[in-house]
C-alpha positions, 0 to 999 in steps of 0.5 A: 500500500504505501508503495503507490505513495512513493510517487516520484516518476521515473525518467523525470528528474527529482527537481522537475519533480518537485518543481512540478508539485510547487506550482500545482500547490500554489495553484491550489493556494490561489484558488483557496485564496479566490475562494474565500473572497467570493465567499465575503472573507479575506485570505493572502500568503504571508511574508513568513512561511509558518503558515500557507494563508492567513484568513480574515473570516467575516463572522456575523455579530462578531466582526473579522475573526483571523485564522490560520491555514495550510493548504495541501493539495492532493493530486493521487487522492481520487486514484487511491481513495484516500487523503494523504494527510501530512504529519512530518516533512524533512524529519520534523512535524508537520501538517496535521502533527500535533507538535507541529505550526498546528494551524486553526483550518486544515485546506485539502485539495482533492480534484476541483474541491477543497475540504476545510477543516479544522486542524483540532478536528482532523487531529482527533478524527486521527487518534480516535481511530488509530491511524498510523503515519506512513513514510511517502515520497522521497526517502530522503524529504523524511516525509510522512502522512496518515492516511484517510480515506475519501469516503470517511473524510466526506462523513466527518462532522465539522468538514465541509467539501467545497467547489472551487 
């Protein structure tokens, strides 16, 4: 099973590789970003890189309430049927990691939606179930994740799917 995840190509160099994913990724943040303005709030990447977004939600009777977000999108999540939720990337947590930035709202993107959760949720949808982080991609990014799969994820209370 985690062989599929190790998704490098053959016959492309790592870079081209990785060069590849960062402009799919940011892609997705833009979208995010286009998102959240039709929806009435305000998102931007911030200077310093702790966090992918910054999001000003308009909430009624309480005014702008900042949150935070990473945004993961998911290009193997239709073909597994799962969600390849990061925990650690360059041997340090990451992602959904409970030691990790741990920003309020985690952004899944899977094909032409996003998932928005919160952080806090997702983490405890992870321990209740036991899931166990798996190492992914290149060796050496000591990169790992949890999987969950698509179908679960849509059922969770708190997780709302989106079109982008």
């Amino acid at each position: 099973m985690t062989a599929m995840y190790n998704n490098q190509r053959q016959g492309k160099p790592k870079v081209h590789q990785w060069a590849e994913k960062l402009a799919q990724g940011e892609a997705f943040e833009r979208r995010v970003i286009e998102l959240f303005g039709k929806q009435g709030h305000q998102a931007w990447k911030p200077n310093e890189r702790t966090y992918d977004l910054y999001i000003n939600l308009e909430v009624p009777y309480w005014g702008t309430y900042q949150v935070t977000g990473e945004c993961k999108y998911d290009a193997m999540a239709s073909s597994t049927g799962n969600l390849a939720l990061q925990t650690w990337d360059g041997g340090k947590p990451r992602g959904i990691h409970p030691k990790g930035p741990n920003p309020d709202l985690w952004i899944h993107g899977v094909g032409d939606e996003a998932w928005v959760i919160k952080t806090k949720i997702l983490q405890g949808v992870v321990e209740t179930y036991g899931l166990k982080a798996i190492a992914t991609g290149d060796a050496g990014m000591r990169a790992r994740c949890v999987l969950l799969p698509l179908q679960q994820a849509k059922k969770i209370v708190g997780g709302q799917w989106l079109s982008l």
